[in-house]
PASEBA-1860 file (N, C-alpha, C; in nm, 3 decimals):
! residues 291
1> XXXXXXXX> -3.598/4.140/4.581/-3.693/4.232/4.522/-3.832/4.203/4.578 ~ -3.879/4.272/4.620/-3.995/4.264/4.679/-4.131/4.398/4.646 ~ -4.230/4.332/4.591/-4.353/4.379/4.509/-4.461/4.392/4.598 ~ -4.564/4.552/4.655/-4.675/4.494/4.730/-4.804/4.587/4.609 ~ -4.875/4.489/4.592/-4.985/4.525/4.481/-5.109/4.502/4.526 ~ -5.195/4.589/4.496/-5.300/4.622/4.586/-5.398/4.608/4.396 ~ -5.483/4.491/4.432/-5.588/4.466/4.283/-5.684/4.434/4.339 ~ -5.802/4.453/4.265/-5.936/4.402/4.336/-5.948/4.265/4.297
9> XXXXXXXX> -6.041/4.234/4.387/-6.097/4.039/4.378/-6.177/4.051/4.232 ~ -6.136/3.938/4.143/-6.180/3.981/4.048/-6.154/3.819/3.956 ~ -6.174/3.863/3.820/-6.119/3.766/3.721/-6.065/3.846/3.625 ~ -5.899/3.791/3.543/-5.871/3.883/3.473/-5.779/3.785/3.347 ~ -5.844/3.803/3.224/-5.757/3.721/3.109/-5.625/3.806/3.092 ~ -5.515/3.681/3.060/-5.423/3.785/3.004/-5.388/3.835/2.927 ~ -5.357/3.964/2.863/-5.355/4.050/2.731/-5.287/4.018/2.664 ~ -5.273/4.059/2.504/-5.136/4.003/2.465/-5.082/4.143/2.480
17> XXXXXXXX> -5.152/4.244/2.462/-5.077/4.362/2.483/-4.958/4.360/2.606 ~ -4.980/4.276/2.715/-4.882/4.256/2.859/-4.755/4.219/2.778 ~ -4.632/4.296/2.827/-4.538/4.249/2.798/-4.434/4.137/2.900 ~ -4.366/4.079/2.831/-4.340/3.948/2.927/-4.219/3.946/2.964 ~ -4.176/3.949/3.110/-4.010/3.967/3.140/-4.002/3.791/3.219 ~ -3.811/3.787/3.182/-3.780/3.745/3.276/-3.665/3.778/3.359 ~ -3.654/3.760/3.514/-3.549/3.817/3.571/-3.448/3.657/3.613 ~ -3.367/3.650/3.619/-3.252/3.572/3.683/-3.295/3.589/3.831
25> XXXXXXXX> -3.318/3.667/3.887/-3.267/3.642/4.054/-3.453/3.642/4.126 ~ -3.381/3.581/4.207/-3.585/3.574/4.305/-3.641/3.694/4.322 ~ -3.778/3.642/4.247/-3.849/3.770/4.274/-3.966/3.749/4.390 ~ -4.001/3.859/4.455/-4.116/3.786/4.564/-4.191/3.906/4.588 ~ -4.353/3.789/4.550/-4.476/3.920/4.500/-4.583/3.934/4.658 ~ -4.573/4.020/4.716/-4.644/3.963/4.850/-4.783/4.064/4.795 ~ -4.899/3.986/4.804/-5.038/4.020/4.797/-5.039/4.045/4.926 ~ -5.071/4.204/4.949/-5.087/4.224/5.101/-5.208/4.332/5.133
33> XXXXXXXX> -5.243/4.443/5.033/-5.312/4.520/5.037/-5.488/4.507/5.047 ~ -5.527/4.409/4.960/-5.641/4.355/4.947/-5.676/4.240/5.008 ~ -5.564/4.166/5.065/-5.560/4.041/5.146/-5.611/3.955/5.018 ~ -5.572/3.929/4.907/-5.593/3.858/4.826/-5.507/3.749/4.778 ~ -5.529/3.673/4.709/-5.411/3.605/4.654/-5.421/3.593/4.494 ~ -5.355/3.497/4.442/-5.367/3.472/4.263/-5.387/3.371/4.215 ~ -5.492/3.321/4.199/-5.472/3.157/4.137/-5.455/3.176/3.994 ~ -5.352/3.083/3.942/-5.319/3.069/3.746/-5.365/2.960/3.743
41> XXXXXXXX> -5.448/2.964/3.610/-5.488/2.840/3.557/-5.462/2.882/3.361 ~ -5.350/2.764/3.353/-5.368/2.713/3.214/-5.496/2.675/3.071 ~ -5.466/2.769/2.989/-5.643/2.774/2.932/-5.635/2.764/2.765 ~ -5.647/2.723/2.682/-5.599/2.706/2.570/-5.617/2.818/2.482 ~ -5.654/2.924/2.536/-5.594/3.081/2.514/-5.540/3.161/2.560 ~ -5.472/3.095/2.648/-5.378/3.188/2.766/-5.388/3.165/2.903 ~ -5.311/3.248/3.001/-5.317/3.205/3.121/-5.459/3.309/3.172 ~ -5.523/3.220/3.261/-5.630/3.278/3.376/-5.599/3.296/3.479
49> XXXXXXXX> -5.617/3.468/3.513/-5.570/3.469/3.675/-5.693/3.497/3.795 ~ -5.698/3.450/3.872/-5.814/3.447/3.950/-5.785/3.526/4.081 ~ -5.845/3.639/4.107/-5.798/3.678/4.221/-5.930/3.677/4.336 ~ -5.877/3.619/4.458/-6.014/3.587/4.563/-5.966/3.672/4.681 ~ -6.014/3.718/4.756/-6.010/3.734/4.882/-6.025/3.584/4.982 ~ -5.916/3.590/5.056/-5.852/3.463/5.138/-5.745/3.478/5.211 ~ -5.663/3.617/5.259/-5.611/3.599/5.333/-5.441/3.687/5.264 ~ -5.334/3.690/5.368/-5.229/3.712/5.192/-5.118/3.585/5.273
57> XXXXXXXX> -5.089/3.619/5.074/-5.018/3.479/5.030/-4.897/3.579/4.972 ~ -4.785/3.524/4.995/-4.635/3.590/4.907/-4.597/3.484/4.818 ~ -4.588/3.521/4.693/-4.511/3.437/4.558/-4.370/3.407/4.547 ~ -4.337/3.260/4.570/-4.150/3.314/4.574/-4.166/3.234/4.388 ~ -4.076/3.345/4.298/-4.053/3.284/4.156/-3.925/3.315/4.143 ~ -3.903/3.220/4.048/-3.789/3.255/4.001/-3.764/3.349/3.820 ~ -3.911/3.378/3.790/-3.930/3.443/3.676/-4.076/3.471/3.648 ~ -4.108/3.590/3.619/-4.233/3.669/3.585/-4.307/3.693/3.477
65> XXXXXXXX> -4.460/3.712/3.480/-4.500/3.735/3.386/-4.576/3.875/3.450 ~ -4.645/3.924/3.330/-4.721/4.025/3.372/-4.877/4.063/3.337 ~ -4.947/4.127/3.437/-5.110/4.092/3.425/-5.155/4.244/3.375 ~ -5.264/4.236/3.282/-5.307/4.385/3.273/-5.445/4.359/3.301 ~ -5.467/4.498/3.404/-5.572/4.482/3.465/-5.627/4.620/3.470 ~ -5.797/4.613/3.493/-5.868/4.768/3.523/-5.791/4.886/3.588 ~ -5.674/4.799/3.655/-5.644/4.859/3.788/-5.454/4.884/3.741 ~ -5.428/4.832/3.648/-5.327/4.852/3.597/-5.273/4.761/3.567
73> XXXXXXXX> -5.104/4.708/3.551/-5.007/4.580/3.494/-4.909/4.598/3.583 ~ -4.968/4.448/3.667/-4.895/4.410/3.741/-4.791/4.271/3.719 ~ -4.730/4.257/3.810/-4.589/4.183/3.771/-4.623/4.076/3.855 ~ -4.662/3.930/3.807/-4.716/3.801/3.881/-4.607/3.669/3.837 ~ -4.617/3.600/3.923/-4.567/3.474/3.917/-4.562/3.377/3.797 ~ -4.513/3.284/3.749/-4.545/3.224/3.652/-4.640/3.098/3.710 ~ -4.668/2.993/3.597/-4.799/2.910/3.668/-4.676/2.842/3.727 ~ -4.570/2.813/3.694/-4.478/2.683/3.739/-4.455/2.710/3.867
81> XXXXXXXX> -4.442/2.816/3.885/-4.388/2.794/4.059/-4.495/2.813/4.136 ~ -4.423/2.754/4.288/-4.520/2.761/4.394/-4.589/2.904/4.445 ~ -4.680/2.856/4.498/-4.751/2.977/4.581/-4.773/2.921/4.736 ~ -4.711/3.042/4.854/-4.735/2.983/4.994/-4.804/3.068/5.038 ~ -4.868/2.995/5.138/-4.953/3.141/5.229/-4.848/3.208/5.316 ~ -4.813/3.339/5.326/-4.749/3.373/5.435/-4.784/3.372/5.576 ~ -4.875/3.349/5.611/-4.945/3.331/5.722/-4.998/3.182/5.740 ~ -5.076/3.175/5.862/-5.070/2.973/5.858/-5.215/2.962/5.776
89> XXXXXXXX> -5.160/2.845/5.701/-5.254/2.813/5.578/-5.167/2.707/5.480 ~ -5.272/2.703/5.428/-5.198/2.593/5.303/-5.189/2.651/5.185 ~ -5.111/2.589/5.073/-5.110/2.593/4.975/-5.215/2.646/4.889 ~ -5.220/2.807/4.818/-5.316/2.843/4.769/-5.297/2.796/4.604 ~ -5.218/2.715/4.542/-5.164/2.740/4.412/-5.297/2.618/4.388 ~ -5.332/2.636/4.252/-5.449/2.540/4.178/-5.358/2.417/4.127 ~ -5.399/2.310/4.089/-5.307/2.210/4.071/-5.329/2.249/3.917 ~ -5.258/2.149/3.862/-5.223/2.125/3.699/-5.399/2.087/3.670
97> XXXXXXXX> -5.407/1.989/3.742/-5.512/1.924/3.676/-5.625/1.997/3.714 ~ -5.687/2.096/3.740/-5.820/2.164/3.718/-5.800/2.264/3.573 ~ -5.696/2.243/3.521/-5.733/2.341/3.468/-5.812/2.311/3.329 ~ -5.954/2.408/3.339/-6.096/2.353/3.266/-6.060/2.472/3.175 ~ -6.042/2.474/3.064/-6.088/2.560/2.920/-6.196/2.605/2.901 ~ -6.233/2.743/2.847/-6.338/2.754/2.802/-6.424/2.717/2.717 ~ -6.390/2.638/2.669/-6.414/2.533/2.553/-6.491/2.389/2.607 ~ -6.401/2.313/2.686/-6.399/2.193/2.784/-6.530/2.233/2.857
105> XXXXXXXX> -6.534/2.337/2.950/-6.624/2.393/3.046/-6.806/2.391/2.958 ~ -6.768/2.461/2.837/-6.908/2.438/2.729/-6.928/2.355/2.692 ~ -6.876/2.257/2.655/-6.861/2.096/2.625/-6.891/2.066/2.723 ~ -6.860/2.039/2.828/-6.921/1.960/2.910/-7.073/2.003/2.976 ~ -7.119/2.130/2.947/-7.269/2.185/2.953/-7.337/2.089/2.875 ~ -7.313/2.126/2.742/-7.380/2.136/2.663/-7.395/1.977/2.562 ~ -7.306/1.916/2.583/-7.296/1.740/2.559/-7.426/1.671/2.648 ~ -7.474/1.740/2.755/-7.573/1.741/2.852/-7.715/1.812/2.783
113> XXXXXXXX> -7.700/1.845/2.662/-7.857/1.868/2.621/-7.885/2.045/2.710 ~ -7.773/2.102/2.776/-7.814/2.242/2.806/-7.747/2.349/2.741 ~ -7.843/2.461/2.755/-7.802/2.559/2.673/-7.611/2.623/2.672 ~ -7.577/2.654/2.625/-7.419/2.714/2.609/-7.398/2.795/2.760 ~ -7.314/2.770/2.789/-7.347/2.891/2.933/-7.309/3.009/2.901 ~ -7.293/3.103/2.936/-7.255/3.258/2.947/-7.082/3.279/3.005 ~ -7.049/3.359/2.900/-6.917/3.368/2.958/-6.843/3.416/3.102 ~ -6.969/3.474/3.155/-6.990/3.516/3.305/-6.986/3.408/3.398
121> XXXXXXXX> -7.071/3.288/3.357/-7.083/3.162/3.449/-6.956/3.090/3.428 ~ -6.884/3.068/3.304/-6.715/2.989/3.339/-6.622/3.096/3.416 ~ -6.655/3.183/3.363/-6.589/3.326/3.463/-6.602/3.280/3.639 ~ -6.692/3.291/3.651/-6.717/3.275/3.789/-6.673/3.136/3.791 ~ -6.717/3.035/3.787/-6.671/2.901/3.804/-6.543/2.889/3.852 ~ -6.431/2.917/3.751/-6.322/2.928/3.741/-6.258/3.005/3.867 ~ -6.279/3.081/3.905/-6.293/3.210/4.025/-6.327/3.133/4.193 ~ -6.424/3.034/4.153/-6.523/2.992/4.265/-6.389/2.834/4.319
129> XXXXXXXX> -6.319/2.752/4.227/-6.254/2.683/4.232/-6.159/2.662/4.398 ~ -6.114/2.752/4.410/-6.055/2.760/4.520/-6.126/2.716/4.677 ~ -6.246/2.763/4.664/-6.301/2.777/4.784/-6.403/2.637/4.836 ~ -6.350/2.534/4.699/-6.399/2.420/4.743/-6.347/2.314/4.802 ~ -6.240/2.347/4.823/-6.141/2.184/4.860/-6.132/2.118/4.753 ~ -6.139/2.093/4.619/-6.167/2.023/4.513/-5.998/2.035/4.474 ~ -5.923/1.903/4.464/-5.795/1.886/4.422/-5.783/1.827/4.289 ~ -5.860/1.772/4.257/-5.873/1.680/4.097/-5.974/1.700/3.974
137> XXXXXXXX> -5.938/1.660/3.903/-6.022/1.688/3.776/-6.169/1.579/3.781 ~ -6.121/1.453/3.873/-6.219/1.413/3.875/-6.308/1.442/3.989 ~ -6.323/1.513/4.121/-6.361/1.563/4.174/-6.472/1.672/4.134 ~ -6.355/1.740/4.043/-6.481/1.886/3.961/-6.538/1.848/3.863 ~ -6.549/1.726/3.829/-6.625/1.659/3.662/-6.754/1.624/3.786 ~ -6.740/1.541/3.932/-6.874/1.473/4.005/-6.881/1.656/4.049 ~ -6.845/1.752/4.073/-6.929/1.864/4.112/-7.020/1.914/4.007 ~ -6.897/1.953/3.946/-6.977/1.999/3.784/-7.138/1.901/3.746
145> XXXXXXXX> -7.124/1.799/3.764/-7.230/1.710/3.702/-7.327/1.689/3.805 ~ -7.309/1.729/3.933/-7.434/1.764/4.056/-7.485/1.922/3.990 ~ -7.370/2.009/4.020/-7.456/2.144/3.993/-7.532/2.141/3.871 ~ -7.492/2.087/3.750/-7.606/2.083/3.649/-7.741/2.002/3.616 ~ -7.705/1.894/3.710/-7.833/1.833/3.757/-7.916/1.921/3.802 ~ -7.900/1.974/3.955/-7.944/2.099/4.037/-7.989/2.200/3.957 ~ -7.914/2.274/3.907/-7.964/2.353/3.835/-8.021/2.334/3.716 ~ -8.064/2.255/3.627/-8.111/2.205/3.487/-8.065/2.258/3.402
153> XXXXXXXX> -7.863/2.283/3.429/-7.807/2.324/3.331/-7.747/2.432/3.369 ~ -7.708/2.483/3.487/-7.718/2.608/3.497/-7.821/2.766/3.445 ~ -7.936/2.688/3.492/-8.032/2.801/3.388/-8.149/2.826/3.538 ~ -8.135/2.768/3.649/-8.176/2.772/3.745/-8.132/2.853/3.859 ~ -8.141/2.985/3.902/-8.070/3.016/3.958/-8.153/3.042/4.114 ~ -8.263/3.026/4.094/-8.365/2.965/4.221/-8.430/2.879/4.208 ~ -8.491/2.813/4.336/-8.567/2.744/4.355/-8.721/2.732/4.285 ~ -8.721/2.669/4.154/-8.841/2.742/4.072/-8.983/2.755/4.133
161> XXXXXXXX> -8.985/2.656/4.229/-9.123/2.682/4.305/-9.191/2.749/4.388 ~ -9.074/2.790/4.398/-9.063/2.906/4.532/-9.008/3.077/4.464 ~ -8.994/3.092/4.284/-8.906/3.195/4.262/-9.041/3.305/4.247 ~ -9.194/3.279/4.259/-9.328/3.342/4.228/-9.373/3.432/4.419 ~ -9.366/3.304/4.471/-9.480/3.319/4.606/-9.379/3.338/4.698 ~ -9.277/3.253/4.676/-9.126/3.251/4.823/-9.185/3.102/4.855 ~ -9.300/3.042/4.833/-9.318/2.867/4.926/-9.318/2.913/5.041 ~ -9.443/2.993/5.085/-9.498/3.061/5.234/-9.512/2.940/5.285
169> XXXXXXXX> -9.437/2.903/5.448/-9.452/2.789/5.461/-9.349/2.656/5.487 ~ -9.248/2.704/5.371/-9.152/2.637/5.341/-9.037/2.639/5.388 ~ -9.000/2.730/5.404/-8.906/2.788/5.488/-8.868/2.883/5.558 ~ -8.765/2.926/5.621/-8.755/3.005/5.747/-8.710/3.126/5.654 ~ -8.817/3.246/5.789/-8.811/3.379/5.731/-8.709/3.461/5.880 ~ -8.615/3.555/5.766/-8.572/3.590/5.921/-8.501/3.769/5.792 ~ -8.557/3.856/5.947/-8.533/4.018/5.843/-8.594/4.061/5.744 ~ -8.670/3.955/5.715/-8.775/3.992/5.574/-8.771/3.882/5.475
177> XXXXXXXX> -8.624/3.838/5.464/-8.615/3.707/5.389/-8.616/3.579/5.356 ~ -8.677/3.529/5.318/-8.635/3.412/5.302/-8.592/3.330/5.253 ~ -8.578/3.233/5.303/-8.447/3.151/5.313/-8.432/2.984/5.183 ~ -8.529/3.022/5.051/-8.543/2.883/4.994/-8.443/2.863/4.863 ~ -8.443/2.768/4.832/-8.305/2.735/4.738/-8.306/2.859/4.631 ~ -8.162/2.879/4.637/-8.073/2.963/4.514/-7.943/2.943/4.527 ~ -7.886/3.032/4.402/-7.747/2.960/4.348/-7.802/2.832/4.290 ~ -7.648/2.788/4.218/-7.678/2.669/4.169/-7.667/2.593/4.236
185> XXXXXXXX> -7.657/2.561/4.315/-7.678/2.432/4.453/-7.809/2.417/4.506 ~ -7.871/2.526/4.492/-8.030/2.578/4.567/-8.004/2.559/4.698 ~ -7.931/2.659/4.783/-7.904/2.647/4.890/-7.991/2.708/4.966 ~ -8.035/2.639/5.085/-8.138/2.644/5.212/-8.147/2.686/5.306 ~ -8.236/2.759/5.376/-8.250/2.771/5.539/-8.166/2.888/5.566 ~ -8.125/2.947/5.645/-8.095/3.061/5.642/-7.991/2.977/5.783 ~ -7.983/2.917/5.839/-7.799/2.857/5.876/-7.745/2.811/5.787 ~ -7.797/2.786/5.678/-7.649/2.713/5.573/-7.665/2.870/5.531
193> XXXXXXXX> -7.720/2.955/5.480/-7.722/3.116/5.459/-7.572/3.182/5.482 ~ -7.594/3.129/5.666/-7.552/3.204/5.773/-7.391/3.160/5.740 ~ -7.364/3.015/5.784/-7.254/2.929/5.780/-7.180/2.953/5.631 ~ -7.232/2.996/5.521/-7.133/3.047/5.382/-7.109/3.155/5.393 ~ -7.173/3.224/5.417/-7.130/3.409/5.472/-7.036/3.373/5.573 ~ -7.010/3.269/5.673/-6.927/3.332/5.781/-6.792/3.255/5.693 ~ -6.801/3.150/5.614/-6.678/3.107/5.577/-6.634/3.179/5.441 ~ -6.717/3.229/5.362/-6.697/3.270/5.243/-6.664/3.441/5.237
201> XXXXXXXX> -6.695/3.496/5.324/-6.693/3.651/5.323/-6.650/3.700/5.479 ~ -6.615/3.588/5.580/-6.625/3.665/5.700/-6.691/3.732/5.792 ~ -6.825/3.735/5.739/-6.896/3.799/5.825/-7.076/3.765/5.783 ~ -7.114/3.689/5.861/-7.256/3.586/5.858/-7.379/3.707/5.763 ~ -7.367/3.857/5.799/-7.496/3.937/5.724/-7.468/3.979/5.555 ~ -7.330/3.937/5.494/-7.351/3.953/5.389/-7.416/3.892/5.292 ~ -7.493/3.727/5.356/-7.596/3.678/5.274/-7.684/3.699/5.324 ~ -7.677/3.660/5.480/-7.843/3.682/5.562/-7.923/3.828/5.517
209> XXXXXXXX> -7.818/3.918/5.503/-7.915/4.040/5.427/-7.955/4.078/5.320 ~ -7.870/3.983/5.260/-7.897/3.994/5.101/-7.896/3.842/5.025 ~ -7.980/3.780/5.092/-7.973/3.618/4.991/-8.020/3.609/4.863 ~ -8.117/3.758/4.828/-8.177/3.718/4.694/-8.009/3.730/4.606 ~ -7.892/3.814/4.625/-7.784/3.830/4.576/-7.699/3.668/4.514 ~ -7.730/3.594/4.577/-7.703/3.474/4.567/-7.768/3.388/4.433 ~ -7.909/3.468/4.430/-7.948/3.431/4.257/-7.941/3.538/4.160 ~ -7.874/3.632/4.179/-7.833/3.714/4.094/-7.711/3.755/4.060
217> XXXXXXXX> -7.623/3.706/4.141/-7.500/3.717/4.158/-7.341/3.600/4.085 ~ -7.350/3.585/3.956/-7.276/3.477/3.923/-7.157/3.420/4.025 ~ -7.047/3.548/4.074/-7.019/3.470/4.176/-7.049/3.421/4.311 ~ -7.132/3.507/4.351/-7.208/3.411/4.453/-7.276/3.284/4.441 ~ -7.354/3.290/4.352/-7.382/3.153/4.294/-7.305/3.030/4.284 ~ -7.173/3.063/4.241/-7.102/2.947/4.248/-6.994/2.886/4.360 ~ -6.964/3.030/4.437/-6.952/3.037/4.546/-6.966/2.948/4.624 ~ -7.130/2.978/4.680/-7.232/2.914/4.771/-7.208/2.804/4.760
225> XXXXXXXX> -7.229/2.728/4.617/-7.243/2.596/4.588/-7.127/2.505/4.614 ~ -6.998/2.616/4.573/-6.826/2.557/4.627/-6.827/2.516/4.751 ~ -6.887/2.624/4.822/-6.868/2.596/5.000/-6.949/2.498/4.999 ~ -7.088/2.442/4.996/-7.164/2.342/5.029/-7.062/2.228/4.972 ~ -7.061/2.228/4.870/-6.956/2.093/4.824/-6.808/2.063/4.927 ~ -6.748/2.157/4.989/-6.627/2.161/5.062/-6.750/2.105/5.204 ~ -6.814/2.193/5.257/-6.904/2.140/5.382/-6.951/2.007/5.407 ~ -7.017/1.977/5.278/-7.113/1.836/5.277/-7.042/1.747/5.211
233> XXXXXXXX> -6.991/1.767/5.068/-6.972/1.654/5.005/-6.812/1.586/4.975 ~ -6.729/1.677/5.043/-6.617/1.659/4.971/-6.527/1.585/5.044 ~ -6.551/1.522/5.170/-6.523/1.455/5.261/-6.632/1.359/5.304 ~ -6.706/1.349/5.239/-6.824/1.220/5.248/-6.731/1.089/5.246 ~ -6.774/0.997/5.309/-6.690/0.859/5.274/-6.752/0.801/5.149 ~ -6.633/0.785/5.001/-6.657/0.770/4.898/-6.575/0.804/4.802 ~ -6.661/0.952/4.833/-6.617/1.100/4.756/-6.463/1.062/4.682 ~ -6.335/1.069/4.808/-6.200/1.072/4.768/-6.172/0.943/4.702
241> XXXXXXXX> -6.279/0.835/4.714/-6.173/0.770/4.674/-6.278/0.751/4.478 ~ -6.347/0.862/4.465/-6.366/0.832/4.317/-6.529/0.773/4.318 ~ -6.627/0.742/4.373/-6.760/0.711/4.376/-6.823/0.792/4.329 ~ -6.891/0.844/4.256/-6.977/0.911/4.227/-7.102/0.944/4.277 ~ -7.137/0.796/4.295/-7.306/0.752/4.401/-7.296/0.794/4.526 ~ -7.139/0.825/4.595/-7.114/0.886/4.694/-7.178/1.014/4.747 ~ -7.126/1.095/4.612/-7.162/1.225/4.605/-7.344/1.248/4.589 ~ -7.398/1.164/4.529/-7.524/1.194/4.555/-7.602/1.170/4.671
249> XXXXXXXX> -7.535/1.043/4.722/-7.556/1.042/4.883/-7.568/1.149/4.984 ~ -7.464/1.224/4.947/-7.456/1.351/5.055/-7.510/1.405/5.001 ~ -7.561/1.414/4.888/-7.620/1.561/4.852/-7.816/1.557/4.898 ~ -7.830/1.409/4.826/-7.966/1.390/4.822/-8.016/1.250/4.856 ~ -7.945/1.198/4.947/-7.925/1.043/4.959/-8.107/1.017/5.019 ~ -8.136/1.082/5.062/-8.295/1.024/5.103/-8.377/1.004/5.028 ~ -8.336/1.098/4.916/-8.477/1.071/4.820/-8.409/0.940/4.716 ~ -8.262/0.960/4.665/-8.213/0.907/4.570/-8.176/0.792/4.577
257> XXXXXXXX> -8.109/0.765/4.702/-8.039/0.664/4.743/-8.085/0.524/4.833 ~ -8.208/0.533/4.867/-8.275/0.445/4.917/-8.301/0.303/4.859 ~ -8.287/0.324/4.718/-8.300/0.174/4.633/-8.225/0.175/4.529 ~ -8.172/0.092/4.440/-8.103/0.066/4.333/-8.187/0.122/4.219 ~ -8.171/0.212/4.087/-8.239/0.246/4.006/-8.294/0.387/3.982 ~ -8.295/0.454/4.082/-8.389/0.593/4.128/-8.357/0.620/3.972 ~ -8.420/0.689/3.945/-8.381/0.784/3.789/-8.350/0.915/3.816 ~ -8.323/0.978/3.932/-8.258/1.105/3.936/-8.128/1.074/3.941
265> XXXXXXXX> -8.087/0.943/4.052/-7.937/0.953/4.021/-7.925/0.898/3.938 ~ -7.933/0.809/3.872/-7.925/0.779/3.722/-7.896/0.895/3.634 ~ -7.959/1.005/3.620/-7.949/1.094/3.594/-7.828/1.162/3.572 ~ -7.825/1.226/3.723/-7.686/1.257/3.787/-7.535/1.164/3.714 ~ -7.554/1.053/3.734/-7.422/0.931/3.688/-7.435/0.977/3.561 ~ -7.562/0.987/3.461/-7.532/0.973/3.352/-7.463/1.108/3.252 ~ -7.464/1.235/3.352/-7.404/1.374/3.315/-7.282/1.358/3.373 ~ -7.259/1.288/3.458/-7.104/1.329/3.544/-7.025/1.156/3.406
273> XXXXXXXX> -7.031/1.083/3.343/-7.002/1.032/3.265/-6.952/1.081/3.124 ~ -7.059/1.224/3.096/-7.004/1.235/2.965/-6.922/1.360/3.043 ~ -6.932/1.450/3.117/-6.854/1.519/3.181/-6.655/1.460/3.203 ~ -6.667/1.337/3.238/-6.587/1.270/3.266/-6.499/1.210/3.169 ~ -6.508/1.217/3.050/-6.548/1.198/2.907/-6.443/1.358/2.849 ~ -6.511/1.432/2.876/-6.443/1.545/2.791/-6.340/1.625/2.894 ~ -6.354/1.570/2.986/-6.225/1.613/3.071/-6.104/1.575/3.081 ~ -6.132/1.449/3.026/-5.986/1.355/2.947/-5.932/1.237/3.088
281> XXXXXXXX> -6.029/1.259/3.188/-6.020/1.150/3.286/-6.011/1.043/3.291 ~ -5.860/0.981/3.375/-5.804/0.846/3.299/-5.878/0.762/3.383 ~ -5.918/0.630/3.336/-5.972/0.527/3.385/-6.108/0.528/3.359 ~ -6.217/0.474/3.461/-6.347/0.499/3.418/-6.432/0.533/3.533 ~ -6.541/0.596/3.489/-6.623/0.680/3.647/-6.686/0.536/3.686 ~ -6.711/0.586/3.844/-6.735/0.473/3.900/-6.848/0.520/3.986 ~ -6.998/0.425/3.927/-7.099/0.491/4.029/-7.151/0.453/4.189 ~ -7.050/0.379/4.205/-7.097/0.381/4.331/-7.143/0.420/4.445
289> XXX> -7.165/0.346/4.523/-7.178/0.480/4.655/-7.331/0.546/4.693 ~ -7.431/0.526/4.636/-7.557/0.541/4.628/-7.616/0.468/4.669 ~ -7.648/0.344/4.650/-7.806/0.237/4.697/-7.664/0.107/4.759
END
């Protein structure tokens, strides 16, 4: 049996109105129309399905559930089984262990002294997951606890010094725009601009022409910040094996990392701790990797 379903890139909870089959014999869902695929993530109100643009991926299951969407109710995989790319690629399926609750996701904001986030920003988050290389829970507890540093909570969605005048001066202008931190990463310069547009969308002018989109844009925002973390930090020597001080290294190691003590990474350690904390992460964070 073979399924080709054409849905937009999107985020979509599942209804209870969806009714739920199962079949005995293999079913196989090939995402081919939108070049999309499906990530499921487990959520303590149901399953989350995430759909990205990335390429297509075919579902082999051995039993179905079903999605209701803007676009109609479609017939998807269950979380248990695999997902392959049909084409060369890896494994698009999310592991067990990212999967962050909407609940968990506010808790871990907001245990941090910041405001509740918006159901738009775990929306996107959740959505943005894929496009980081991020395999572990403890991986996305040291992202999670950089971007809210960065952003002061997620409530930053530019560069505040620069969100009045642009910081004439500061950085590179190219087409009219320029190029100074936004998203929650506060991403820079108009080649890292360039270099997330060409990996994130395929084609380098969908930020270069529109970067203010990037602070207005929840998923771009988190986006941006996914790819910088897959670019810079996620292969830092450290990173994999669990450092934390690692991760600030790559991110901001000149200013932070130069001596034992800085109080920004201090900072940083001390959000990715209680982060680490409500994520149910076994063992204990480890700050190394910094001074």
């Amino acid at each position: 049996m073979a399924q080709h379903v054409l849905v937009s890139p999107g985020f979509y909870q599942e209804s209870k109105a969806c009714m739920r089959q199962t079949l005995s014999k293999e079913v196989w869902l090939a995402v081919v129309n939108s070049k999309v695929y499906i990530d499921i993530f487990k959520s303590t109100t149901g399953y989350v399905y995430t759909v990205t643009p990335q390429g297509t991926y075919t579902v082999h299951t051995t039993g179905v559930r079903t999605l209701c969407t803007p676009q109609g109710t479609y017939t998807l995989c269950t979380p248990q089984d695999p997902v392959t790319r049909s084409s060369s690629g890896t494994s698009s399926s999310p592991s067990d262990d990212l999967n962050i609750s909407r609940d968990i996701f506010n808790s871990a904001v907001t245990s941090n002294n910041y405001p509740r986030p918006q159901d738009a920003q775990y929306t996107a988050f959740i959505a943005g997951i894929p496009k980081s290389g991020i395999t572990t829970k403890r991986e996305l507890a040291m992202f999670l606890a950089q971007i809210l540093h960065e952003s002061g909570g997620l409530t930053a969605l530019s560069e505040l010094a620069c969100a009045n005048n642009g910081c004439p001066g500061s950085y590179d202008w190219l087409n009219g725009h320029q190029f100074f931190g936004r998203g929650y990463v506060q991403l820079t310069w108009s080649y890292n601009y360039r270099a997330a547009s060409l990996d994130l969308y395929g084609d380098a002018n969908v930020l270069l022409n529109d970067p203010e989109s990037v602070a207005t844009d929840q998923n771009k925002a988190w986006n941006v910040s996914f790819w910088y973390w897959k670019a810079n930090v996620h292969n830092a020597p450290g990173v994999q094996d669990g450092q934390f001080g690692s991760s600030t290294k790559a991110i901001n190691g000149n200013l932070e990392c130069s001596a034992p003590g800085n109080p920004a990474a201090l900072a940083r350690y001390a959000i990715y701790q209680r982060i680490f904390t409500i994520f149910g992460i076994s063992g204990s964070p480890n700050p190394a990797g910094c001074a």
